[in-house]
BASEFI-721944 format. One line per 4 residues: number of its first residue (from 1); for each residue x, y, z of C-alpha. Coordinates in steps of 0.1 Angstrom, whole numbers, plus 2048, in hexadecimal, padded with zeros to 3 digits. Layout:
<atoms>
NUM = X Y Z ~ ...
</atoms>
This chain:
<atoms>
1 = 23C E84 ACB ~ 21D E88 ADC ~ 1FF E71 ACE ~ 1DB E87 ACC
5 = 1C5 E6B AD6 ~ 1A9 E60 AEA ~ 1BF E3F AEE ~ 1E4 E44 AE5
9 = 1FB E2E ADC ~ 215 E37 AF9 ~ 21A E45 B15 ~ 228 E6B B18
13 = 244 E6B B2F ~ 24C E88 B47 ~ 26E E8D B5C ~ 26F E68 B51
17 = 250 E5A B5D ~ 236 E48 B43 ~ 215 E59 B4E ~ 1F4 E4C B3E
21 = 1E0 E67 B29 ~ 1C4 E72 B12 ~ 1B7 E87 AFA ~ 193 E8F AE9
25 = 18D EAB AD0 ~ 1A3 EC4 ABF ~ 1CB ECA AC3 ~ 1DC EE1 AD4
29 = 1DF EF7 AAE ~ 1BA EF4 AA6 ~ 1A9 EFD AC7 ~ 1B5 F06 AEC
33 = 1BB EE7 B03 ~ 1A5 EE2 B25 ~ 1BE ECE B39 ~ 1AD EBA B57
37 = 1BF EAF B78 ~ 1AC E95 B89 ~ 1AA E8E BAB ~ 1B6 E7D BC7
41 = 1AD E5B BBD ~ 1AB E62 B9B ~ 1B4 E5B B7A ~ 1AF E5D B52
45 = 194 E3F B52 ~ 181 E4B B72 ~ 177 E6D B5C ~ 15F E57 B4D
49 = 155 E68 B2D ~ 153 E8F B40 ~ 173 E95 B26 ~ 165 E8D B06
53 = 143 E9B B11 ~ 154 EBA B1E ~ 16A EBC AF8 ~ 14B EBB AE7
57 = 136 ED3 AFB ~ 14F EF3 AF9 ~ 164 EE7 AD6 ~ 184 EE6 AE9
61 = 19D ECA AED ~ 1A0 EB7 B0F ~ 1C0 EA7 B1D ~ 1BC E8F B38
65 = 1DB E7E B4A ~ 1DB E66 B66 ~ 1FE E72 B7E ~ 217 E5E B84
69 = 20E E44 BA1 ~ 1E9 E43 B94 ~ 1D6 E30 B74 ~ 1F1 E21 B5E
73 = 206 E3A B63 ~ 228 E2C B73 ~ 22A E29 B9A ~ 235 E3F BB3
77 = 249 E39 BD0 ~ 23B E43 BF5 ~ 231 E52 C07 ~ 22C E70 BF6
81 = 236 E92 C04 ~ 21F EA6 C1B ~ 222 EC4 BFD ~ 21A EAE BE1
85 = 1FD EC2 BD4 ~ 215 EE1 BD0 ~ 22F ECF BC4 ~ 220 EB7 BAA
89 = 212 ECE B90 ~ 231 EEA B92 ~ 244 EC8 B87 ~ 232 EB6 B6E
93 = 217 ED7 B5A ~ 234 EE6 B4C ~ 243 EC6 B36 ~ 21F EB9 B33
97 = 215 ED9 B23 ~ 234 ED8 B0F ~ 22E EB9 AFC ~ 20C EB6 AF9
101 = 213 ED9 AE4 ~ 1F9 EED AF6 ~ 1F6 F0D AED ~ 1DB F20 B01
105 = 1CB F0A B1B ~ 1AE F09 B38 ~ 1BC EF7 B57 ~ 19C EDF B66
109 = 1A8 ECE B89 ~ 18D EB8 B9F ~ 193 EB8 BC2 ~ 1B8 EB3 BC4
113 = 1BF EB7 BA1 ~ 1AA EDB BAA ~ 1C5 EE5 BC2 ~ 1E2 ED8 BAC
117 = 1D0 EED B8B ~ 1D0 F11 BA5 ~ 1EF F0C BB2 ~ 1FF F0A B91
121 = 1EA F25 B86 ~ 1F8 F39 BA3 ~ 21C F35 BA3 ~ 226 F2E B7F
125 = 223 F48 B66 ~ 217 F38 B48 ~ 205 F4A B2B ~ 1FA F2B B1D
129 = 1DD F2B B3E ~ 1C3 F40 B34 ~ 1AC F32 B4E ~ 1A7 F1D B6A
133 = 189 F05 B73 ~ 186 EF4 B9A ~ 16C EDC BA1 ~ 16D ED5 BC7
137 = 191 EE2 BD1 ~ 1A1 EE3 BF0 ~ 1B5 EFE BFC ~ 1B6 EF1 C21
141 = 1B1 ED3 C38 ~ 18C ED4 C47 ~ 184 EBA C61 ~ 165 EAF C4D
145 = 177 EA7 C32 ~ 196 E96 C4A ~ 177 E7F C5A ~ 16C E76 C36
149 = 18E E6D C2C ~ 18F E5A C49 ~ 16E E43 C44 ~ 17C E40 C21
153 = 19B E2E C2E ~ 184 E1A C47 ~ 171 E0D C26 ~ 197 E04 C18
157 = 1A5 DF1 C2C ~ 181 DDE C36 ~ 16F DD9 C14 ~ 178 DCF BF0
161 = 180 DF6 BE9 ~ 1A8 DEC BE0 ~ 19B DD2 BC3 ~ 17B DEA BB8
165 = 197 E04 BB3 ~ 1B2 DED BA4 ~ 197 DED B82 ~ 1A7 E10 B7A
169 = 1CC E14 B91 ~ 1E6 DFE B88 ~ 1EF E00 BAE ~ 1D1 E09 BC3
173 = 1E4 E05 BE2 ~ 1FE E1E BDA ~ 1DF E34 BCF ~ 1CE E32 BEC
177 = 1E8 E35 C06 ~ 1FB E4D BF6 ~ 1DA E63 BF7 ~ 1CC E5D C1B
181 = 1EA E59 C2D ~ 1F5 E7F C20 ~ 1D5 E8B C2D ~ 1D2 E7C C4B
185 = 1F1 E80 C57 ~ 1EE E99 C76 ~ 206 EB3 C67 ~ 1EB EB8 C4B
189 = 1D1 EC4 C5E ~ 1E5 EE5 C5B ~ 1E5 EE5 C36 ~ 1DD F03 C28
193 = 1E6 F0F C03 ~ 1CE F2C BFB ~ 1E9 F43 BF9 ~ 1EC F37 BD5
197 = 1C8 F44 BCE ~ 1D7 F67 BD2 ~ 1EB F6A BB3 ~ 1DC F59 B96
201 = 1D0 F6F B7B ~ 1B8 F60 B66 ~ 195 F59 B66 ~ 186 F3E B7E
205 = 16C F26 B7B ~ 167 F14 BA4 ~ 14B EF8 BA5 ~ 141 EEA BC7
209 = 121 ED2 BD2 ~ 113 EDD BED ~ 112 EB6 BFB ~ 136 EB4 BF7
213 = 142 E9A C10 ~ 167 EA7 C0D ~ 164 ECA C11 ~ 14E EE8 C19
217 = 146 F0A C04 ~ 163 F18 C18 ~ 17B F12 BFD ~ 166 F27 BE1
221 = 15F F41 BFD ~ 187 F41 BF7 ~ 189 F43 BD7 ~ 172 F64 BD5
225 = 17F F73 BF5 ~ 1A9 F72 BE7 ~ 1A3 F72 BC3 ~ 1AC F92 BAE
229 = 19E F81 B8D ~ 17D F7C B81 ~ 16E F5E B95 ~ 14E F47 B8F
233 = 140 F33 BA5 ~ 125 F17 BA2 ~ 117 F06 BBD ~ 105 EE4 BB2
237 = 0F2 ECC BBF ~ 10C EAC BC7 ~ 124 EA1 BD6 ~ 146 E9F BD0
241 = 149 E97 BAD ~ 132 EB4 B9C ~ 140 EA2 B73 ~ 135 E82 B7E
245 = 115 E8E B99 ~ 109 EAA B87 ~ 11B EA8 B64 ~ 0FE EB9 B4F
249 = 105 ED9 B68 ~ 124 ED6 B65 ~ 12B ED7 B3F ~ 115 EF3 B3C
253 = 125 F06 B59 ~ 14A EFF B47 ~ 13E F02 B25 ~ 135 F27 B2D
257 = 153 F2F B3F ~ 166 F25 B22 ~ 152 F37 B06 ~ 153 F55 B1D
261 = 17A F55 B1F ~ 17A F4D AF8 ~ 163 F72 AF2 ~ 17F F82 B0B
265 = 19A F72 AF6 ~ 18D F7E AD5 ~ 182 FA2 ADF ~ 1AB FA9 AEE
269 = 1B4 F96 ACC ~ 19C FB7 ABC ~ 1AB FD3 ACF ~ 1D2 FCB AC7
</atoms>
């Protein structure tokens, strides 16, 4: 049983683990389903209200869960593998999917829920995907965003960062670490996962800020330059966080996308 709610009552559970989720707008049967992948540091509360806002602004429903490790969600044990963003989402879309009932679906990933959202996108095939949304992904490790990650631990382990974070993680210590110490460890600087870019086959949105302090325009020069589906790309004015910097932007840039792949759906729906 899966509760359709903005706060359910329980916690789904996937491959046994109780992950923290929620819903705004329509079901799965009365609308297709934007699901969103936060990011590294992320979870269901630190969307703010970008989901509902995004639900009502295109008419779809919105499914937000925090993974396991992050939010309520259960813990995780560490350290987490080097591959985790290729592994994570081929693990948990599928039975996530499943019981929330979706039946045609937009994947939306921030940051490291971006690369999670096109990996999936590229290596499962799964009709249900109809379209897939990035705001800043990553693709590969750049040394500006390495250095960032680095101050970022800096502020950690020197400033009341762990106890700020600890209003939304159940364990912002597990968060954190199992986050930075992936990235910086020296075998990550070779990271490199834009092979996956190469076989999806459905319509991308890709949002960057050009002041992103994590990455560069690289990764959408990526995204154009291996795609073979239709790609869109929007380049704002903020930083890393384009739903919380530049949300107005944002909302319209998504709520297009999304009426746009509703007329394609439709006019194929015509022709059979």
């Amino acid at each position: 049983m899966f509760d359709w709610s903005p706060t359910p009552s329980f916690p789904m559970k996937v491959n046994g683990v109780a992950l923290e989720y929620a819903c705004h707008g329509p079901a799965p049967d009365q609308a297709p389903t934007i699901v969103m992948l936060h990011e590294g540091l992320g979870c269901v509360a630190l969307w703010r209200d970008f989901p509902k806002k995004l639900s009502a602004q295109t008419g779809f429903g919105v499914l937000v869960f925090s993974r396991q490790g992050y939010g309520n969600s259960d813990p995780i044990q560490l350290p987490r593998g080097l591959d985790y963003q290729s592994q994570e989402p081929l693990e948990v879309l599928p039975p996530i999917l499943e019981q929330a009932g979706i039946q045609r679906c937009i994947l939306f990933g921030h940051s490291d829920g971006a690369t999670m959202a096109a990996v999936y996108a590229g290596s499962v095939e799964d009709h249900r995907v109809r379209g897939l949304i990035v705001a800043a992904p990553h693709f590969f490790a750049e040394p500006k965003g390495l250095t960032e990650i680095e101050r970022t631990r800096d502020q950690f382990d020197t400033t009341d960062l762990a106890q700020r974070m600890g209003i939304y993680h159940r364990d912002p210590e597990g968060v954190f670490r199992g986050w930075a110490n992936v990235w910086l460890d020296p075998e990550f600087a070779d990271w490199n996962v834009a092979e996956v870019i190469d076989y999806i086959r459905v319509p991308i949105l890709a949002i960057q800020g050009h002041d992103d302090q994590y990455g560069t325009m690289a990764h959408l020069d990526e995204i154009t330059s291996r795609a073979y589906c239709p790609v869109d790309r929007v380049k704002l004015n903020c930083k890393h966080s384009p739903h919380l910097e530049a949300p107005e932007e944002t909302l319209k840039a998504v709520a297009e996308f999304c009426a746009r792949l509703e007329r394609i759906e439709a006019a194929q729906v015509k022709m059979a």
